[in-house]
MARBALUM-311759 format. One record per residue (C-alpha): residue number from 1; residue in three letters; chain; z, x, y. Coordinates in nm, 2 decimals. Layout:
N
+-----+-----+---+--------+--------+--------+
|   k |   r | c |     pz |     px |     py |
+-----+-----+---+--------+--------+--------+
| NUM | ala | A |      Z |      X |      Y |
...
+-----+-----+---+--------+--------+--------+
This chain:
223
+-----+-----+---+--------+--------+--------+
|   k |   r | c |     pz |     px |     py |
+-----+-----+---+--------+--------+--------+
|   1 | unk | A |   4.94 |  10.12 |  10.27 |
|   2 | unk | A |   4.86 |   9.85 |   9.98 |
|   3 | unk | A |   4.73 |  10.16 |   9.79 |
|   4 | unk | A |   5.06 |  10.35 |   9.83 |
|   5 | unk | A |   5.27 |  10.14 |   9.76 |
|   6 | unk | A |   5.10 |  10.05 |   9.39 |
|   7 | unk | A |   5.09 |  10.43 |   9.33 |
|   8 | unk | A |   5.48 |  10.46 |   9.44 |
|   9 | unk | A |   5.54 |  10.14 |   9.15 |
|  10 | unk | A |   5.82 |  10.22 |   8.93 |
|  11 | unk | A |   6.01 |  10.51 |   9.14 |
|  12 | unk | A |   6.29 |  10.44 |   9.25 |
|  13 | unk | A |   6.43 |  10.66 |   9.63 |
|  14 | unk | A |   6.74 |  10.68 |   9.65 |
|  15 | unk | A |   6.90 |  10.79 |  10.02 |
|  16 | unk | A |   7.19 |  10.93 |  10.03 |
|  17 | unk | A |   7.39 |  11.09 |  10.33 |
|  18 | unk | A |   7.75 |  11.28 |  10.30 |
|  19 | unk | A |   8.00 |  11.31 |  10.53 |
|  20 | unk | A |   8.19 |  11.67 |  10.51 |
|  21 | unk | A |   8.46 |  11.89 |  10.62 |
|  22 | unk | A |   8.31 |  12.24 |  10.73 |
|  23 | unk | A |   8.62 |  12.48 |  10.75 |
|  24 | unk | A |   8.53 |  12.86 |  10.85 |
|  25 | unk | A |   8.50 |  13.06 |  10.59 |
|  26 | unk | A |   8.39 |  12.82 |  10.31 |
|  27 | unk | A |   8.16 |  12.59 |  10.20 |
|  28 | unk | A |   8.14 |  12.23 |  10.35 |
|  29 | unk | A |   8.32 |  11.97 |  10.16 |
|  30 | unk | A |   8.23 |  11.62 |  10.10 |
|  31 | unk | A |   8.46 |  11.34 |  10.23 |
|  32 | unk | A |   8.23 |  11.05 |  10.23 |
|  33 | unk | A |   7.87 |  10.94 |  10.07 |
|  34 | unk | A |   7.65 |  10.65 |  10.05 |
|  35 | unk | A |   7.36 |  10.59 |   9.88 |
|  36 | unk | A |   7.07 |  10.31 |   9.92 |
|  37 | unk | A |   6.83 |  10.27 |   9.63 |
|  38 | unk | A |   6.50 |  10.16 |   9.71 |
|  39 | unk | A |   6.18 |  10.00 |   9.49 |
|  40 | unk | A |   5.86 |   9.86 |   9.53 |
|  41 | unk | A |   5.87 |   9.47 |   9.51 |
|  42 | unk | A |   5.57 |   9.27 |   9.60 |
|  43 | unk | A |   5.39 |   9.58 |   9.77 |
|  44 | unk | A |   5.69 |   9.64 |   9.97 |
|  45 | unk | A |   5.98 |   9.88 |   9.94 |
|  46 | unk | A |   6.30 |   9.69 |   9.90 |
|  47 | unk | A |   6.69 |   9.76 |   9.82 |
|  48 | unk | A |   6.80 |   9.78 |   9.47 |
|  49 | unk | A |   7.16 |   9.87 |   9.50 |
|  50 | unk | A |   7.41 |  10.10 |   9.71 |
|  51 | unk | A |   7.69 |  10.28 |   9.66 |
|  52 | unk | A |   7.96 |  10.39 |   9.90 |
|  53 | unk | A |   8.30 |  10.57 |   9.88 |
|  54 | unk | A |   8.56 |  10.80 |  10.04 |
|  55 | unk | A |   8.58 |  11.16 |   9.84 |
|  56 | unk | A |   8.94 |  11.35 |   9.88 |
|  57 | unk | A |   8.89 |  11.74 |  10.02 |
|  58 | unk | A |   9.09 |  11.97 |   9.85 |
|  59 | unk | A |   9.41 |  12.01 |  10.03 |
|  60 | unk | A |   9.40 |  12.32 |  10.13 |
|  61 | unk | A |   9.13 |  12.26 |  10.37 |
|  62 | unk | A |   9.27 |  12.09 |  10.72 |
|  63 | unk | A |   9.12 |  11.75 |  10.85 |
|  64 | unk | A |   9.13 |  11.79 |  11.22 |
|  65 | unk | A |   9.06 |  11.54 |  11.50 |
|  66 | unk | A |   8.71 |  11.61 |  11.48 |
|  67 | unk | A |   8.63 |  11.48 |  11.16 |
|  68 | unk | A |   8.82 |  11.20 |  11.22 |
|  69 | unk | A |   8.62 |  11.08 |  11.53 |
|  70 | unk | A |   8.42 |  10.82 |  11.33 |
|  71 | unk | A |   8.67 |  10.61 |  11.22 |
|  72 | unk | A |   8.79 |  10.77 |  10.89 |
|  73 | unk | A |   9.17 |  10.87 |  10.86 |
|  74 | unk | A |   9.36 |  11.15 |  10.72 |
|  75 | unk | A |   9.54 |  10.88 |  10.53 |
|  76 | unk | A |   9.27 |  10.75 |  10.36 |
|  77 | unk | A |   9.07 |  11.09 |  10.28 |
|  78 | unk | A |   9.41 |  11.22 |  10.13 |
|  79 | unk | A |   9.41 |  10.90 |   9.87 |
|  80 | unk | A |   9.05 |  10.91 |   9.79 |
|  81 | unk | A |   8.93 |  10.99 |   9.46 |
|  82 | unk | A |   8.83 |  11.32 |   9.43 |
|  83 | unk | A |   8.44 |  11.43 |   9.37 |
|  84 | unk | A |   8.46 |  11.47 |   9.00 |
|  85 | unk | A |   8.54 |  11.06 |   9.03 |
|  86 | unk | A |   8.32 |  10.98 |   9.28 |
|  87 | unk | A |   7.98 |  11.16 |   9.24 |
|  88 | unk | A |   8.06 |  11.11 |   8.87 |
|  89 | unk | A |   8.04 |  10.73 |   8.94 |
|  90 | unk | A |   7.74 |  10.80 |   9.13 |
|  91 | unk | A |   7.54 |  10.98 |   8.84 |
|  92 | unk | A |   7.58 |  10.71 |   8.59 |
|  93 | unk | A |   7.43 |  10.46 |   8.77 |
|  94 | unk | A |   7.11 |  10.69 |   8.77 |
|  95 | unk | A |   6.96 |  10.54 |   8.43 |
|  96 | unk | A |   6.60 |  10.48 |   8.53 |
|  97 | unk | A |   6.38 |  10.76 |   8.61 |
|  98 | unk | A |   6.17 |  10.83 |   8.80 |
|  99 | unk | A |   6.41 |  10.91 |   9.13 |
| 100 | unk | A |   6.31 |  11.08 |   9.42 |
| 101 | unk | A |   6.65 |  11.13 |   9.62 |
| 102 | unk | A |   6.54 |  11.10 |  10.05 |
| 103 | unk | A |   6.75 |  11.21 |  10.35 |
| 104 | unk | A |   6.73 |  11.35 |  10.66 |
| 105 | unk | A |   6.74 |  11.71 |  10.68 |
| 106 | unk | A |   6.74 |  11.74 |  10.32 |
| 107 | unk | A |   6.87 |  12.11 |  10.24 |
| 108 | unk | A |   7.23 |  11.99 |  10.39 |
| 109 | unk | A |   7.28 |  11.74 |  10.13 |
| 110 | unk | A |   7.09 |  11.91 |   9.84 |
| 111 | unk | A |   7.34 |  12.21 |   9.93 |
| 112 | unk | A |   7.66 |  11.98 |   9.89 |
| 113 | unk | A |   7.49 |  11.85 |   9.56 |
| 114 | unk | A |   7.43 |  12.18 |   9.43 |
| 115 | unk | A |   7.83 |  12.26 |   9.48 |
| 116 | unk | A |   7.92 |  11.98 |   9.35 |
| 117 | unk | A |   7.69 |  11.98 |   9.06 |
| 118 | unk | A |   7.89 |  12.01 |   8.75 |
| 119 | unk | A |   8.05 |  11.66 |   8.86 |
| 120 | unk | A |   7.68 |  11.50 |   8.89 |
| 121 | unk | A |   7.41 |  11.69 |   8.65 |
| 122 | unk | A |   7.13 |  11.44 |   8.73 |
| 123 | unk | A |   7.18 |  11.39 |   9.07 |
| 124 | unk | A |   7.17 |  11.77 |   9.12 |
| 125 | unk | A |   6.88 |  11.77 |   8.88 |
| 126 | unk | A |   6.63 |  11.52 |   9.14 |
| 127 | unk | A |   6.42 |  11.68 |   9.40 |
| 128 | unk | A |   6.46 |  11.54 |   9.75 |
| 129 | unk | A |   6.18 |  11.42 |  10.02 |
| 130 | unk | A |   6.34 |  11.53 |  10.39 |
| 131 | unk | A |   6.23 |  11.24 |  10.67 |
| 132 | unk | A |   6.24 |  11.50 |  10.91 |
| 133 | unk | A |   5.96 |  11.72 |  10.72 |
| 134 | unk | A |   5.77 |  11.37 |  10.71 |
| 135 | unk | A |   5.81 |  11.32 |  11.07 |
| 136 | unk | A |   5.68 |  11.62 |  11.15 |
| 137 | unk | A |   5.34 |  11.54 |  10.97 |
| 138 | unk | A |   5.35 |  11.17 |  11.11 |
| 139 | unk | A |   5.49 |  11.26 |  11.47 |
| 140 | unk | A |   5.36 |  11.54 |  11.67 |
| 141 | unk | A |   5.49 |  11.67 |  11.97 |
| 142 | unk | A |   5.86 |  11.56 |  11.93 |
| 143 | unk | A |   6.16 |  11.82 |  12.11 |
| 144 | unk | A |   6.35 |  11.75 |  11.83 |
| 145 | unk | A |   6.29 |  11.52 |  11.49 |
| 146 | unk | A |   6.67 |  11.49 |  11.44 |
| 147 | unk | A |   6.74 |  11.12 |  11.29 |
| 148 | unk | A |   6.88 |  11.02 |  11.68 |
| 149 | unk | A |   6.55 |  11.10 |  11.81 |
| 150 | unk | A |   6.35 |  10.93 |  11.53 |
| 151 | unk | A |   6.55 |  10.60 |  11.59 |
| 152 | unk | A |   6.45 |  10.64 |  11.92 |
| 153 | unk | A |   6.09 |  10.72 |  11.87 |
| 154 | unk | A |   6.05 |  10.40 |  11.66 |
| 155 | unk | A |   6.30 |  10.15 |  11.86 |
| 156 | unk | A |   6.56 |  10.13 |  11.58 |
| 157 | unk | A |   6.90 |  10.06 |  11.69 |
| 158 | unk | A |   7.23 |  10.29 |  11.63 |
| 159 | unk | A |   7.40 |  10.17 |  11.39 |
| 160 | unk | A |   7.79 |  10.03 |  11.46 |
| 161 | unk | A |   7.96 |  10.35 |  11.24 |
| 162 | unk | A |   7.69 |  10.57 |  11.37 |
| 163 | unk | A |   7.80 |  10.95 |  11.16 |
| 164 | unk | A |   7.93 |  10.76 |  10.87 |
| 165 | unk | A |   7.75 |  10.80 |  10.57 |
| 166 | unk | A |   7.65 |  10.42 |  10.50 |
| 167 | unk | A |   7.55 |  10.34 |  10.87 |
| 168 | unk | A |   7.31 |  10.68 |  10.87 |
| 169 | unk | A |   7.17 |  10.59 |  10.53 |
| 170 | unk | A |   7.09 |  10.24 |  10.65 |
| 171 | unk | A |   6.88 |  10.38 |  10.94 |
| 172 | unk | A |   6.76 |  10.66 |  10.77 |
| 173 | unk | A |   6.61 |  10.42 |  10.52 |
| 174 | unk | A |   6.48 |  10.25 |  10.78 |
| 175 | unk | A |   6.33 |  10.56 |  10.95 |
| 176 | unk | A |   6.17 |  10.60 |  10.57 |
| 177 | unk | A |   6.00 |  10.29 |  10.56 |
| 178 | unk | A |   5.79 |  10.35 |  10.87 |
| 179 | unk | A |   5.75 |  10.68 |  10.78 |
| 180 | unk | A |   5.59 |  10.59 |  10.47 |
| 181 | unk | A |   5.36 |  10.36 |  10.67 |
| 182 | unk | A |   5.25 |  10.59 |  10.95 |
| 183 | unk | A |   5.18 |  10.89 |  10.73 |
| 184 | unk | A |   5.01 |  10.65 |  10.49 |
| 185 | unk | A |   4.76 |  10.51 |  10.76 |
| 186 | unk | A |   4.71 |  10.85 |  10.89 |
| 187 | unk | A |   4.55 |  10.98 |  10.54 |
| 188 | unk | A |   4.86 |  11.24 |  10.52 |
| 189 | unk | A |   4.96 |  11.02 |  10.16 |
| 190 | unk | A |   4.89 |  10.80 |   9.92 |
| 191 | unk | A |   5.05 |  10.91 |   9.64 |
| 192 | unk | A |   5.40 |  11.08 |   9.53 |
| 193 | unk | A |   5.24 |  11.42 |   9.46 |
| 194 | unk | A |   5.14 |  11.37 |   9.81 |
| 195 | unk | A |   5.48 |  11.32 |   9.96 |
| 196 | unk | A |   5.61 |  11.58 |   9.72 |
| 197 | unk | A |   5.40 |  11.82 |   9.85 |
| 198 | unk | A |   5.42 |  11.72 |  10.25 |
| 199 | unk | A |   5.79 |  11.64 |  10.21 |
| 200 | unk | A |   6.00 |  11.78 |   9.91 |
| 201 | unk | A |   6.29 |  11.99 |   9.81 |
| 202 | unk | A |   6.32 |  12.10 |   9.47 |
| 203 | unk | A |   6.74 |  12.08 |   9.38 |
| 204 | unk | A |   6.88 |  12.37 |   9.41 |
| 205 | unk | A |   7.06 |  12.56 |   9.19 |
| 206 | unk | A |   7.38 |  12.67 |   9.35 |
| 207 | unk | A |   7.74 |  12.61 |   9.11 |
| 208 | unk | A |   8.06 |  12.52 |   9.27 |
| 209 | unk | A |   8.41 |  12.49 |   9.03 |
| 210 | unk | A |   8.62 |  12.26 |   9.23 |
| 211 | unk | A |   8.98 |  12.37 |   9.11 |
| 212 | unk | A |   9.17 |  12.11 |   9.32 |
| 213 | unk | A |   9.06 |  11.82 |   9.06 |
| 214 | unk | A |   9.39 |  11.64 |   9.01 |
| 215 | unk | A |   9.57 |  11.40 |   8.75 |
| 216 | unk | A |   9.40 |  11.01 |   8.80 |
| 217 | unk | A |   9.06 |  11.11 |   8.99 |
| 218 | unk | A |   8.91 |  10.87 |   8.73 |
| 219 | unk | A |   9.04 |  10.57 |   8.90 |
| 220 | unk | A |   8.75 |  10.52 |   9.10 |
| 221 | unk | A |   8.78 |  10.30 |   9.43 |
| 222 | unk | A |   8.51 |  10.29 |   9.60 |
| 223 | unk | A |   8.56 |  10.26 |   9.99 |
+-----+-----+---+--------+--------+--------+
């Protein structure tokens, strides 16, 4: 583990979870995201700064009851900044490469990156590493490797705000760490080529024009 976390020196992860609308017919659109970087410090893998904030959906596309069952409200998602504001935020704080971007079920949130990429060129730009591609090399035998199960699996408590984008990348982080521990002491990594090629997701390359970008999305207010 010593030798893995010298090798990982100088990266910095960065999970990030969104929260979304999925009306039929259309892609999903982002209402919430969070993101948790993390560094090595002292052989250990440590945060080094989050972000957090509400993102308005266009308003054309209904909130219903369902995607409010986590505590947001229609109220506050309508008076949200919009993406261009928020992942826009979000990019510029990405000034020192190397990233490596990790969440669970990766191809969900590199999708919503990838539509929302003119707002966030180097986020979109970062490959991922998925934790539930890890788990599968670390865990065998598992019915499911959904992040419920993995909290499970390694006695890691649900999080108050469980399905909000902060309290799942908390966890996930957390899901990451030992992850990174197990896999190392199993001889599946010791180096980020190695978790790159057990665990990661290029960006892809999908283009989304949000038209509903409105007068004052630049006063960002992060939630």
């Amino acid at each position: 583990m010593t030798v893995l976390m010298d090798n990982l020196r100088g990266t910095t992860f960065v999970v990030v979870d969104f929260e979304a609308l999925t009306p039929a017919g259309r892609p999903a659109e982002p209402t919430e995201v969070a993101a948790l970087a993390l560094v090595v410090r002292d052989g250990r893998l440590v945060e080094d700064g989050r972000f957090e904030s509400l993102i308005q959906p266009p308003s054309d596309v209904p909130i219903t009851a369902r995607d409010l069952a986590h505590g947001m409200s229609e109220a506050a998602l309508r008076r949200a900044p919009g993406p261009a504001a928020v992942l826009g935020a979000l990019d510029q704080k990405l000034t020192a490469p190397p990233y490596r971007l990790v969440a669970q079920h990766a191809s969900t949130e590199a999708g919503l990156i990838a539509r929302q990429r003119q707002h966030c060129p180097v986020l979109g730009s970062l490959p991922f590493l998925d934790t539930l591609k890890m788990a599968k090399q670390v865990i065998r035998g598992m019915s499911s490797y959904g992040l419920d199960a993995l909290l499970r699996y390694y006695g890691i408590a649900q999080p108050v705000g469980r399905h909000r984008a902060m309290p799942d990348v908390e966890v996930t982080a957390d899901v990451f760490r030992r992850l990174l521990c197990d896999g190392a002491l199993a001889g599946h990594w010791s180096t980020l080529l190695d978790l790159d090629a057990a665990a990661g997701l290029r960006p892809k390359q999908e283009t989304f024009i949000d038209v509903s970008v409105q007068d004052g999305l630049f006063d960002v207010r992060n939630t």
